[in-house]
C-alpha positions, 0 to 999 in steps of 0.5 A: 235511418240506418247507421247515420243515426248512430254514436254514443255519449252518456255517462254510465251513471245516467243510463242506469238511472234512464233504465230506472226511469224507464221501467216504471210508469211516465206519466202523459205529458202535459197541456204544454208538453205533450212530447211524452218521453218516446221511444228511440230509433234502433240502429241497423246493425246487419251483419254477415252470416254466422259462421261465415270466413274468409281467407286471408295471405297470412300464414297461421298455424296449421290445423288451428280453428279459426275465429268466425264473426258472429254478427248477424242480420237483425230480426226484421220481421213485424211485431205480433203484439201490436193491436187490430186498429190504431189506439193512438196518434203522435203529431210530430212538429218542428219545435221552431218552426210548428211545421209537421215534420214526415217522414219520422220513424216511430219505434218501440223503447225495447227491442227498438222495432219500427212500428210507425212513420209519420205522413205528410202532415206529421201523423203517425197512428199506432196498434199498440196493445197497450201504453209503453215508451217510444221513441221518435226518430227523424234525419237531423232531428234529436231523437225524442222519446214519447209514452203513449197516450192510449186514446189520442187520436188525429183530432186530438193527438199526442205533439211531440216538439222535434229539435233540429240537431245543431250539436251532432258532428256527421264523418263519411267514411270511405273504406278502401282495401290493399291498393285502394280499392274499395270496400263495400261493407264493413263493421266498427267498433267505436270508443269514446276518448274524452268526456261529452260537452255539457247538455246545458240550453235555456230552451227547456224544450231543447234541454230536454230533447238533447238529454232524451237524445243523448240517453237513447244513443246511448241505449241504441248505439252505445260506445264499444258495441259494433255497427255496420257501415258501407262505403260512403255511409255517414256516421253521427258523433257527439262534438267536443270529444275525440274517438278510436275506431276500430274496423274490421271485414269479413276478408280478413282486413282490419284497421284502427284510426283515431277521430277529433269530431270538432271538424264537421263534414269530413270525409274519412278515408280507412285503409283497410290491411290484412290483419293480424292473427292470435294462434296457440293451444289451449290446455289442462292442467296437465298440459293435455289439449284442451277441444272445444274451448272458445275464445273471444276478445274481451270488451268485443271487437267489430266482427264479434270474433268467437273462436272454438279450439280443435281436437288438439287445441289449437286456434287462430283468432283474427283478424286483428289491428296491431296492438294489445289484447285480452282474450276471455278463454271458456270451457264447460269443465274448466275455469275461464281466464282472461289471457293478455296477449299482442295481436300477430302472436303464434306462440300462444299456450293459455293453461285452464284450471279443471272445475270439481265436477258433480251430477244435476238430476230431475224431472219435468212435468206439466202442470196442473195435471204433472205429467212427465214431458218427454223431449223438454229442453234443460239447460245450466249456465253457471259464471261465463261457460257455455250452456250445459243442455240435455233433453228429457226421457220419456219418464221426463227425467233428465241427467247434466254434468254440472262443474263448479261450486256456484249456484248457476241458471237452470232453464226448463223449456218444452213445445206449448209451456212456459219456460222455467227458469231456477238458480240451481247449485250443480250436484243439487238434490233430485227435483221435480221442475214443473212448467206451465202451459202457455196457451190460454185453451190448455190453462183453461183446461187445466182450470187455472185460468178463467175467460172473461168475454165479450162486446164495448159499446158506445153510446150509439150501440155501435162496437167500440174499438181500442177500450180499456177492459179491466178486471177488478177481483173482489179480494187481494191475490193470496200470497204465493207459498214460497217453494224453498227453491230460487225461482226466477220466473215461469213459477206462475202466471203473470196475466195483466188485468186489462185488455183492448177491446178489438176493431169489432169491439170485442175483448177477452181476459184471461185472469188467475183471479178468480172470485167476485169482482167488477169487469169495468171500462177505463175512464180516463185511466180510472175502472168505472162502475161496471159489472159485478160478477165471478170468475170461475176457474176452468170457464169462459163467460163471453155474453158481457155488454160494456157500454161506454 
């Protein structure tokens, strides 16, 4: 689908209210429609290798760090929470027509990974673990949003109503260099001038698929967030609005064009011009040169330009267009500022007010035994700085140079536990940070969990797969006793109560809810009768028959 399935156009009102409606349970569509809100097409945005520069005519200070772009290729390897077999099947179709439509990418709502496509006949079958958002993505079709219905099948499934898009504007943009050469790939930055066309329609069904399209480009490819484009690529814009362009490239070319996207089907010509570069010192209060400070360009930029100051505190951001700028200025002992400036100026000083400094101790153990962890990993953020990050002695203890009066995130992780994460004051008292194992064997070991196993069947005696197991304890969990620190999480366990059965019929369920209560089937969503019986800390019981 790649960037054509690209822009923008949600008040930030609305996607707030989206991520609201998001984190909590949809319920599955009705008889009349079934296209439950689903999850939306992630847009590739690849980039170039961290790191990566090039060299440019322009002349910059000498011995001044230059800007690197950090945008980087996107993660494309295969999920690993997906189930064994499919637990569900969306149908998708024309909403005009009731034609199946093939070809439409199926993609997780968070993360925006691609789990499915739709065949010739408009199934798309899917290994999830358990019910979530999803998103239906298909070329010139709004993008439909869907929460799965575990159980669908090709018999019965999931009818998602695609609506031919008939609102989007489409402009290929042809990218050409000094002396009109072409250029292959570049990046975008895209702002919105204007206020959106009203969503309105009389067809319920098209109302509702333009107002889910309109909120997952907004959570997908929202405005002022860079996108990869190549030479000839086209891009998709909301009518009715005019935008500003922002490109730049990885041999030091920048532009910036402005777009009506009342016009359809227009090709775009961007010129491409070396671009201009920010170059100057950082310093202390005492004027001394500052290294190791980092710059980057406050509301972004298309390269993601992060820039780090040299022994002597110079630097050279770029490239840039011709115009103004506001560069947001780090460093781990000083306060960060945010300095107004105007691109190709080489005279630049930014002065960066010290921090009051202070010392953060601890130690990490394991639970439950608390033994002291050697070689664990213990990071402070405080306001925007960079991570403070140290590793553990052999006793567990660690030592961190905090700076600064505010409460920052102090982040515990070690090889097979769960990460800590506490809101911790810099210069706070000595404290013990305690994380969990994150392997079920070692939680059992511990007897901090217990394992209920075993085997679904049908009616027939046959395995079944894809069975909802649920694990109903007797009495309500006692509340957790507050530890007078700010935990975030990674305090404790967060073990959901249901399971899939497996393609063999199989399950296991790893519960902290120990004590009497009923290993049940859902039925309908609902817990039937089931098995009475105890879960026991520190065991694995796995000679239990469901049968459905």
């Amino acid at each position: 689908m790649r960037a054509a399935l690209l822009l923008l156009v949600v008040a930030v009102a609305g996607g707030l209210a989206f991520w609201l409606w998001a984190a909590g349970e949809t319920p599955s569509p009705g008889p009349r429609d079934p296209d439950s809100p689903s999850n939306p097409a992630a847009v590739e945005q690849q980039s170039p290798p961290a790191g990566e520069s090039a060299t440019s005519d322009q002349p910059i200070a000498g011995d001044a760090a230059r800007a690197v772009p950090t945008r980087t290729a996107v993660d494309v390897s295969a999920p690993t929470d997906l189930a064994d077999a499919p637990t569900a099947c969306l149908l998708a179709v024309d909403h005009a027509t009731g034609q199946p439509v093939a070809g439409a990418v199926v993609q997780r709502l968070k993360g925006g990974a691609e789990i499915a496509f739709t065949d010739e006949r408009g199934f798309a079958e899917l290994p999830l673990a358990e019910r979530e958002q999803l998103a239906v993505v298909a070329e010139r079709y709004l993008m439909r949003m869907a929460a799965t219905r575990l159980g669908s099948s090709r018999s019965e499934p999931q009818r998602v109503e695609l609506v031919r898009d008939q609102w989007s504007v489409w402009h290929r943009l042809e990218l050409r260099g000094p002396g009109g050469r072409a250029v292959a790939a570049a990046f975008a930055r895209i702002d919105a001038l204007g206020d959106p066309e009203p969503l309105a329609h009389p067809d319920p069904v098209v109302a509702r698929a333009r107002a889910e399209d309109d909120r997952l480009r907004t959570l997908f490819a929202p405005l002022h967030e860079s996108i990869r484009i190549e030479n000839g690529e086209e891009l998709r814009f909301a009518s009715g609005r005019p935008y500003a362009l922002e490109v730049a490239a990885v041999d030091d070319l920048a532009a910036r064009i402005r777009l009506d996207a009342a016009d359809r089907g227009r090709t775009l010509r961007v010129d491409l011009q070396p671009g201009l570069f920010v170059a100057g010192v950082v310093q202390g209060d005492k004027g001394r040169a500052l290294a190791g400070a980092t710059l980057s360009r406050q509301g972004g930029d298309p390269l993601g330009l992060i820039c780090t100051t040299t022994a002597n505190g110079r630097f050279a951001f770029g490239p840039l267009p011709a115009g103004d700028l506001t560069l947001l200025v780090r460093h781990p002992d000083h306060e960060p500022t945010a300095f107004a400036t105007g691109a190709g100026r080489s005279d630049v000083v930014i002065t960066l007010h010290a921090l009051p400094s202070s010392t953060l101790r601890g130690r990490v153990r394991r639970r439950p035994g608390l033994e002291p962890i050697e070689g664990a990993t213990v990071s402070w953020t405080a306001t925007s700085n960079p991570p403070l990050t140290a590793r553990t002695a052999a006793d567990g203890t660690f030592t961190l140079p905090t700076t600064g009066d505010v409460a920052g995130r102090l982040l515990v992780s070690a090889p097979a536990c769960i990460v800590l994460e506490e809101l911790v004051a810099p210069g706070a008292p000595f404290a013990d940070y305690d994380v969990l194992p994150a392997l079920t064997a070692d939680r059992l070991a511990g007897r901090l969990t217990a394992v209920l196993a075993g085997v679904v069947f049908d009616a027939q005696s046959r395995p079944l797969a894809n069975a909802g197991v649920r694990w109903v304890p007797a009495a309500e969990p006692q509340p957790q006793l507050p530890s007078g620190r700010r935990t975030v999480s990674g305090l404790v366990l967060q073990l959901p109560l249901t399971v899939t059965s497996r393609a063999d019929g199989s399950f296991e369920l790893e519960t902290d809810r120990f004590g009497p209560g009923r290993l049940c089937l859902l039925v309908d969503g609902r817990p039937d009768a089931g098995i009475e019986t105890t879960a026991v800390a520190g065991t694995k019981q796995d000679d239990y028959r469901l049968r459905r």
